[in-house]
C-alpha positions in Angstrom: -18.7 16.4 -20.9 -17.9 14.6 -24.2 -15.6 13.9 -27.3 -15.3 11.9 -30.4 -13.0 9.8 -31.2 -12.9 10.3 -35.1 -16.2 9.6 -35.9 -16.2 6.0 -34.7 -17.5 6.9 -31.3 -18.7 9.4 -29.2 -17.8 9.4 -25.4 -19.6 11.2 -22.7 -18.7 11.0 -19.1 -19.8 12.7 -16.1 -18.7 12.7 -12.6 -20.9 10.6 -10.1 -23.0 12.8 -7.4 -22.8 9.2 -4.9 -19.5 7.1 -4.9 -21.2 3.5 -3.3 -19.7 0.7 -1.4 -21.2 -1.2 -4.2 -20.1 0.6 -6.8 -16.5 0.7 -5.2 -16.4 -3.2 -4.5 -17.7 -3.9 -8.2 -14.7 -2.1 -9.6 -12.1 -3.7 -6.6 -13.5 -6.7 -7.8 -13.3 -6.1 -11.5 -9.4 -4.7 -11.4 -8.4 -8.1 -9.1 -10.0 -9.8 -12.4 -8.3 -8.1 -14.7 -5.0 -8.7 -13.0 -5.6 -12.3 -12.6 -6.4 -12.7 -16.4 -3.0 -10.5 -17.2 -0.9 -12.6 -15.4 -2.4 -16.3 -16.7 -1.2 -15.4 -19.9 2.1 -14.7 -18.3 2.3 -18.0 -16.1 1.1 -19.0 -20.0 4.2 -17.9 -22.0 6.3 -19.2 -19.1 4.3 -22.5 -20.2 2.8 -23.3 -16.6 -1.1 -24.1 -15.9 -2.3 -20.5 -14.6 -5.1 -22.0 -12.5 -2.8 -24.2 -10.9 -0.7 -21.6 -10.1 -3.0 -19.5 -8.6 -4.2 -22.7 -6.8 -0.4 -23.0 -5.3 -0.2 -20.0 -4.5 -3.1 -19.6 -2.0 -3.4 -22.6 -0.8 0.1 -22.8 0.2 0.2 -19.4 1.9 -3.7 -19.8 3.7 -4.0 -23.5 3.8 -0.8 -24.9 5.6 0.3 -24.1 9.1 3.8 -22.5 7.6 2.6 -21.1 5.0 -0.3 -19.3 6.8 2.5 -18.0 9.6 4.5 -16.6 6.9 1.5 -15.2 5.6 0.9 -13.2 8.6 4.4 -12.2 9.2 4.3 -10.5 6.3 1.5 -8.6 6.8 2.8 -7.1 9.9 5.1 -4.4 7.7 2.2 -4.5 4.8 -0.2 -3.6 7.3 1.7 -0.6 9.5 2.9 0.6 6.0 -0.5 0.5 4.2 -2.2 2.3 7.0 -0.1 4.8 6.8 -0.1 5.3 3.7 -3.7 5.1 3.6 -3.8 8.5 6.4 -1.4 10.4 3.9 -3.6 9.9 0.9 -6.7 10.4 2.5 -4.8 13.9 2.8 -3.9 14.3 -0.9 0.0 13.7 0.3 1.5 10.9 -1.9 4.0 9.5 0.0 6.6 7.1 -2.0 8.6 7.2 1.2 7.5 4.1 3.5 10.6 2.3 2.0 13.0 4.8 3.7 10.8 5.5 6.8 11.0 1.5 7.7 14.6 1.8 7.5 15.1 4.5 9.4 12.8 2.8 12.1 15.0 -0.5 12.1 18.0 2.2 12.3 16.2 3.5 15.4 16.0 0.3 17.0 19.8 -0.5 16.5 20.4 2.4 18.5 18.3 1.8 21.3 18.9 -2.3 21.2 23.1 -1.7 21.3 24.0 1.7 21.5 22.4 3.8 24.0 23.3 3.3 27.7 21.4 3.0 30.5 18.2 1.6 29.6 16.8 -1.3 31.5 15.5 -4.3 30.1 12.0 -4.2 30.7 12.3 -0.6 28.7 14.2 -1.7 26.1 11.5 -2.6 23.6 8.9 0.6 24.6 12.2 2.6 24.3 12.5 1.1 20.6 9.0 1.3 19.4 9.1 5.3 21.0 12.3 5.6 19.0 11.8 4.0 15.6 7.8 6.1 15.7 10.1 8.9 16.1 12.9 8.2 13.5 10.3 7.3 10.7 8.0 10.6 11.5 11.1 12.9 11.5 11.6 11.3 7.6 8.1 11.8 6.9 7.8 15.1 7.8 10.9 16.6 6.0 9.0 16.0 3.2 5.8 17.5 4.4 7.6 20.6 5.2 9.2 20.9 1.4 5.8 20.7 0.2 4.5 23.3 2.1 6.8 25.6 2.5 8.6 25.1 -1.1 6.0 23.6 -2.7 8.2 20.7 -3.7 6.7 17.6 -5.2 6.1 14.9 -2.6 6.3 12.6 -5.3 10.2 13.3 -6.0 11.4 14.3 -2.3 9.9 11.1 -0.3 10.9 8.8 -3.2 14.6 10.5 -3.2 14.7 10.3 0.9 14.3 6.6 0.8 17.7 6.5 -1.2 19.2 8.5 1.6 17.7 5.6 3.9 19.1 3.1 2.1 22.4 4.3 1.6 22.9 5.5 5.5 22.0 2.0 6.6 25.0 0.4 4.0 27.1 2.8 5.5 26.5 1.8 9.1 26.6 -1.6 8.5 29.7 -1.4 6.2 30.9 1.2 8.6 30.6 2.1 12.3 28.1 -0.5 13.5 29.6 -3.2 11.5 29.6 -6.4 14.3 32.7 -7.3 15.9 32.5 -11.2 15.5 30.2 -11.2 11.4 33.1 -12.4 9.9 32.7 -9.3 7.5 29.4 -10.1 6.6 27.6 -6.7 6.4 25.7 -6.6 10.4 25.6 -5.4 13.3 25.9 -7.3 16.6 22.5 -9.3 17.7 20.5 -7.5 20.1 20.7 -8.5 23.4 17.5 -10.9 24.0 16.2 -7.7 26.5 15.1 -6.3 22.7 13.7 -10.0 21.3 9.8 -9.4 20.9 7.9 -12.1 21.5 6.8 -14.2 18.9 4.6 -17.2 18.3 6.8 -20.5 19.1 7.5 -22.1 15.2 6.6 -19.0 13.7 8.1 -15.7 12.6 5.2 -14.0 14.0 6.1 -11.1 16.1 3.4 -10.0 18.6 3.5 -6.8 19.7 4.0 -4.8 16.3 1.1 -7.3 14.8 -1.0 -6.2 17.9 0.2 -2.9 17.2 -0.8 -2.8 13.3 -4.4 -4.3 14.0 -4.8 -1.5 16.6 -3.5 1.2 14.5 -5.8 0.1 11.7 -8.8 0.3 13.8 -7.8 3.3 15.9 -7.7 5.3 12.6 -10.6 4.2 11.0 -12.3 6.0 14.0 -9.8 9.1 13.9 -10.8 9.5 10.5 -14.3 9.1 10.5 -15.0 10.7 14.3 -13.0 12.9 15.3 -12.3 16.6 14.2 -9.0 16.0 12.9 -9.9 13.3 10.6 -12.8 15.3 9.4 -10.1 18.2 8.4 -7.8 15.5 6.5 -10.9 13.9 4.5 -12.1 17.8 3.4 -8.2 18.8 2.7 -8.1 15.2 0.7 -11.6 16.5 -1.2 -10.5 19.9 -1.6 -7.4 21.5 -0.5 -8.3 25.2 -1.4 -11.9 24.8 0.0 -10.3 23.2 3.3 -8.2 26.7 3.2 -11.0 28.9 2.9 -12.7 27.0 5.4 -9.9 28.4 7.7 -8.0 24.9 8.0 -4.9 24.8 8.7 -3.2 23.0 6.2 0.5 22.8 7.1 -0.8 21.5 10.6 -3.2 18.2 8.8 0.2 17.2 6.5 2.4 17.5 9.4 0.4 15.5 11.5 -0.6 13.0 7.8 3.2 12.3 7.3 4.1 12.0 11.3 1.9 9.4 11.7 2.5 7.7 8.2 6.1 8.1 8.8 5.8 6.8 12.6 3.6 3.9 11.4 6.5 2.6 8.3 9.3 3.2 11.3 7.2 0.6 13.7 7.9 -2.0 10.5 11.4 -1.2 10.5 11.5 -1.8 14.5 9.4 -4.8 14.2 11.5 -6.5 11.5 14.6 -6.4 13.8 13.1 -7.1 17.2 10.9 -9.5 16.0 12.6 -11.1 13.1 16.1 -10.7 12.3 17.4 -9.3 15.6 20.2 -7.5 14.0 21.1 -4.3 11.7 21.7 -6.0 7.9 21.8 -4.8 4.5 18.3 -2.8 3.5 17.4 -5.5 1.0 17.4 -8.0 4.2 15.2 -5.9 6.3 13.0 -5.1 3.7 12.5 -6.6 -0.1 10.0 -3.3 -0.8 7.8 -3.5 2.0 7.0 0.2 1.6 6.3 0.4 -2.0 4.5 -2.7 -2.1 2.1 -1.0 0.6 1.2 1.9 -1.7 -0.7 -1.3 -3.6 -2.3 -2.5 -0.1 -3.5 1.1 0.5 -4.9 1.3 -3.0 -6.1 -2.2 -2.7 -8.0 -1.2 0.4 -9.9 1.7 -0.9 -7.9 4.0 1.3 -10.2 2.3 4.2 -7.6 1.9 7.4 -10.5 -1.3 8.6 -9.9 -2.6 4.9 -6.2 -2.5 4.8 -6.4 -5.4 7.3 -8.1 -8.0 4.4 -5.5 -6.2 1.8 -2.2 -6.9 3.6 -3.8 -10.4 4.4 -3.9 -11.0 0.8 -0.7 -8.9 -1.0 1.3 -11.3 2.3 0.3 -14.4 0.9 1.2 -13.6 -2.7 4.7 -13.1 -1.7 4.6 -16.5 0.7 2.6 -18.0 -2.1 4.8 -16.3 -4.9 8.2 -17.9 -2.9 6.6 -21.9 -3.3 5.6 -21.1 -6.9 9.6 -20.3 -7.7 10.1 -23.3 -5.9 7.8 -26.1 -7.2 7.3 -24.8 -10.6 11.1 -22.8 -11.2 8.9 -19.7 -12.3 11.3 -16.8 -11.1 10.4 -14.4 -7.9 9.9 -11.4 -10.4 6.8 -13.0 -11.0 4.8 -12.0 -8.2 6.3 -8.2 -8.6 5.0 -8.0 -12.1 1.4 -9.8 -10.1 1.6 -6.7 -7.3 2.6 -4.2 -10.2 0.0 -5.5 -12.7 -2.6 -5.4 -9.9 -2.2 -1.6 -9.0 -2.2 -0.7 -12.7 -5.7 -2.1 -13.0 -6.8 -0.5 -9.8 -5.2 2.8 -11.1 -6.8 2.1 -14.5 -10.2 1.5 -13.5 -10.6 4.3 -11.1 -12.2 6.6 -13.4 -15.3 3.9 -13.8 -15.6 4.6 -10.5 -15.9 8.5 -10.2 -17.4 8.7 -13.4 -20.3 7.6 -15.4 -18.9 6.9 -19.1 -21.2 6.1 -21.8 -20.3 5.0 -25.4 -22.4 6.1 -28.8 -21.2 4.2 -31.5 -21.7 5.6 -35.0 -25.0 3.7 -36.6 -23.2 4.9 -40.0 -21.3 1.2 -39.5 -22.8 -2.3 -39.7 -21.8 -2.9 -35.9 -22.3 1.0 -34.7 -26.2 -0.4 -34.0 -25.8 -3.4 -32.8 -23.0 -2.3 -30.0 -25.5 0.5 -28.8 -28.3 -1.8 -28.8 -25.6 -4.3 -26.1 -24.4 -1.7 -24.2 -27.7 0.7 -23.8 -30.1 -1.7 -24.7 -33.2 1.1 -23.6 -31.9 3.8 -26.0 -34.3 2.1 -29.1 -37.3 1.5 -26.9 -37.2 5.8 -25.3 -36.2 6.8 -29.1 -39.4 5.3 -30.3 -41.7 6.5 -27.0 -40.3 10.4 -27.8 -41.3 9.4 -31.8 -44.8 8.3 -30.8 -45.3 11.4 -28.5 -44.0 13.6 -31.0 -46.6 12.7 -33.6 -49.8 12.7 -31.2 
């Protein structure tokens, strides 16, 4: 297909038969570029050396031993998050809701961890993790049935249900589950040590739920690509009408997309409060936008479960490395949103360089019309003078 623009150029564009790993790595590659020459003229007006801010920002969150913990510790919520989102979009579901699934997971584990009698202590954190999977799928897949059933935008209702989230965990904390002994700070008592996870000694690394992400990346990398249900959520992804006629069922591959996407974000939430903060607090405590900042790891990763791993690796350290940056260099902590925001817009930009092939014709009627076909299709001149010289034999 094609259309002019005026009659200054004429753009043609065509969808690819092959999508490679090349191809796909190229543009990754050539978005992170763009980003990073964005925000230096940024760091720029805010009259800081971009290259030594980059430099401070990776090499404090890889290159020291607290930095690099912090690193991983958040990439534990990046990582759960991400995958899960990566399972939903494989599936065509875009789901805005990790935000309010993680908080309905650390809700979930507040539960368990203070108010449910009778469990013993070497249950306390499976009954948790069971819990908080459950709680975050059962906000996942309210969604998924709206869309089904009602065809409502997934968009609007998982994006609206992490407001609900949000504002039930304020009122617990502010409310019924407010602590005894916080001195009216918004909490809810500490957890009894029974619900502690284990973490790295000096760190804020929690074990289990970073064992538990790195499994769940790699388990459904293999789901996906090897199994019989992954198969039906790549072709429903591909073609949701063609999946139909194909006789999939596709209420069963969202329900199942958004339970485990919605399971996965409620591990987060669980992880953050066994692991980390060992306590119900205000949302903003638990989670400074874990779940939407995902939707970038998931993009980031080429919706590849394996890949997520490397993405939530590097999205972590730019908010450890974003943190040492406010504080050496007095730059504000907005920064590294408008990085993580400017970064997704040039994934989401360049996407169509990657499903399509787009060529340019300038118009030779201008002075530079020649010269800018002769740059970017440099082979044009030397086939248009082949077809003349077989033309006139």
């Amino acid at each position: 297909m094609k259309f002019e623009l005026r009659d200054i150029v004429t753009i043609e564009y065509e969808k690819r038969q092959e999508i490679t790993m090349e191809l796909t790595l190229k543009i990754t590659l050539a978005a992170l570029l763009v980003s990073f020459i964005i925000m230096s003229f940024i760091f720029l007006a805010y009259g800081v050396n971009p290259l030594f801010a980059f430099f401070s920002i990776f090499s404090w969150a890889y290159f020291t031993p607290g930095g690099f913990a912090a690193t991983i510790a958040r990439t534990i919520p990046l990582l759960l998050c991400g995958v899960g989102l990566v399972i939903a979009f494989k599936a065509l579901f875009w789901n805005i809701g990790a935000e309010g699934q993680l908080l309905m997971g650390a809700v979930a584990a507040t539960w368990v961890a203070l108010f449910l009698p009778g469990v013993p202590d070497f249950l306390m954190l499976p009954t948790i993790y069971i819990m908080a999977f459950l709680f975050g799928a059962i906000w996942g897949v309210i969604p998924a049935i709206l869309k089904v059933k009602f065809e409502a935008n997934e968009v609007i209702t998982t994006l609206m249900m992490n407001y609900i989230a949000i504002k039930l965990v304020k009122y617990l904390v502010y409310g019924p589950w407010k602590g005894k002994y916080v001195f009216n700070f918004p909490y809810s008592d500490t957890f009894p040590e029974s619900a502690w996870e284990p973490i790295i000694p000096g760190t804020t690394v929690h074990l289990i739920t970073l064992a538990i992400a790195i499994i769940s990346a790699v388990g459904l990398y293999f789901f996906l690509n090897k199994s019989t249900l992954g198969y039906e959520i790549r072709v429903v992804g591909e073609n949701v009408n063609a999946a139909k006629y194909a006789g999939i069922d596709y209420f069963k591959v969202i329900l199942l997309v958004m339970i485990i996407s919605g399971g996965l974000a409620g591990l987060a939430g669980a992880g953050e409060l066994t692991g980390l903060h060992h306590k119900l607090q205000n949302p903003e405590a638990i989670s400074p936008g874990y779940g939407y900042t995902a939707i970038l790891v998931a993009w980031l990763a080429r919706l590849n479960p394996l890949y997520a791993i490397i993405a939530a690796i590097f999205i972590g350290s730019l908010i450890v490395g974003g943190k040492q940056i406010q504080i050496v260099m007095g730059l504000p902590f907005g920064v590294v949103n408008v990085f993580t925001g400017v970064m997704l817009f040039s994934l989401i930009g360049l996407e169509p360089l990657r499903e399509y092939t787009i060529r340019l014709h300038w118009n030779e009627k201008y002075p530079w019309g020649k010269f800018l076909n002769s740059l970017f299709h440099p082979h044009s001149e030397v086939q248009t003078s082949e077809k003349e010289s077989t033309e006139g034999v």
